[in-house]
N, C-alpha and C positions, 0 to 999 in steps of 0.2 A: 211808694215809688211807682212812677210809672211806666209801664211793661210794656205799651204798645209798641210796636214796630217804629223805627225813624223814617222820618220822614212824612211822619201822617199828621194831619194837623191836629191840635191835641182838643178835646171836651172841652166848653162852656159849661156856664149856667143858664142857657138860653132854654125857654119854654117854645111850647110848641105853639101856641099862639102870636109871641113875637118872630120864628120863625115863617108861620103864615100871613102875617102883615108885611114880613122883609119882601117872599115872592112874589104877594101881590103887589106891592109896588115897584117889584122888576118889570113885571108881566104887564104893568098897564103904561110903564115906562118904553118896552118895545112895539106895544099892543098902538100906541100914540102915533105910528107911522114917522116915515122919511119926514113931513111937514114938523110933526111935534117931536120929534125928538131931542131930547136937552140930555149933553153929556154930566151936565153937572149934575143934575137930578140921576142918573146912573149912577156918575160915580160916588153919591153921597151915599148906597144903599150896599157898595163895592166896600171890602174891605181893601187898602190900598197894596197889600202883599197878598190879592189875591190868588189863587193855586188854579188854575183852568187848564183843563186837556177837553180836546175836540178832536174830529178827524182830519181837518184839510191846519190847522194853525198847531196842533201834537200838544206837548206838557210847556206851559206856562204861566211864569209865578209875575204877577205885578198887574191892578187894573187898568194900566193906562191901554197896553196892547191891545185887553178887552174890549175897551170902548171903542176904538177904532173897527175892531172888527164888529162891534156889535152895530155898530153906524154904517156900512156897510150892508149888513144883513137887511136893516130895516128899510133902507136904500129899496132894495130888491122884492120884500115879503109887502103883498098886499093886503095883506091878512092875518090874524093868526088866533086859531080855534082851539082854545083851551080845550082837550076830551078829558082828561082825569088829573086830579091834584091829591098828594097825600102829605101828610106834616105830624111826622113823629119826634118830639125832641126838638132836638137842634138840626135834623134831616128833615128834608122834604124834596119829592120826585115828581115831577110834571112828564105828562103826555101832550102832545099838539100837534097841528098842523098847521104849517103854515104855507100860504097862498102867493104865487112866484110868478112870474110870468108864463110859465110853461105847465104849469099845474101844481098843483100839491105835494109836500113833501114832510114826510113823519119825521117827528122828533123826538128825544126824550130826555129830561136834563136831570141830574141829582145834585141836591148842591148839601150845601153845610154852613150853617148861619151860626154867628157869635156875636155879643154885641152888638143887634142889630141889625148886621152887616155881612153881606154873605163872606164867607172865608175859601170856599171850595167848591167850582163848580164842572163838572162832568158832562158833556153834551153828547148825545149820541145818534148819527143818521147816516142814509147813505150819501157820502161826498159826489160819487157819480153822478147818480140822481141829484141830487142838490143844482149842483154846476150844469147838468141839460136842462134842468129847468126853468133856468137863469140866476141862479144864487151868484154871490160874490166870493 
């Protein structure tokens, strides 16, 4: 039986290796800029109930919303400087920066891949900074 709290997505069989191919192919899917960005190529990497909380869009389940804002973002980021990646399991946590029109601005995501596909992803920066720097 499973104990965990509701509400939490529940364990895969996913290894940590598929886990590090899912991010890497998010990351070079944003990394692609405004010109290359393909939603479908996102969305195929997105589980499609996926679970996202950020600071300025809060708790939301569903990828479509994602992509819109994630299109948006890459709109804005001229850049963006992978500093640390870790892949435990079916987790893994990035560090970056990405490059806006007003300067830089730190990031940090946690996500939770199953099937391939990420299932849950956690973003964290400051919203203030973000939006003076010219974020969307």
């Amino acid at each position: 039986m499973d104990r965990r709290p509701s509400g939490r997505i529940p364990m895969t069989d996913t290894d940590a290796a598929t886990t590090k191919d899912t991010v890497r192919r998010y990351y070079a899917i944003l990394g692609a800029g405004a010109a290359g960005f393909d939603p479908d190529r996102l969305r195929a990497v997105l589980a499609p109930d996926l679970v996202f909380e950020g600071p300025i869009a809060g708790h939301r389940v569903g990828a479509e919303p994602f992509i819109a804002g994630a299109a948006g973002f890459v709109r804005a980021a001229r850049r963006i400087d992978l500093l640390h990646q870790l892949h435990v399991g079916e987790e893994a946590a990035a560090l970056y920066d990405a490059e806006l029109p007003g300067g830089a601005v730190r990031f940090a995501e946690f996500f939770r891949v199953g099937d391939g596909r990420i299932r849950s992803l956690r973003l964290l920066y400051d919203a203030a900074e973000f939006r003076a720097r010219g974020g969307r």
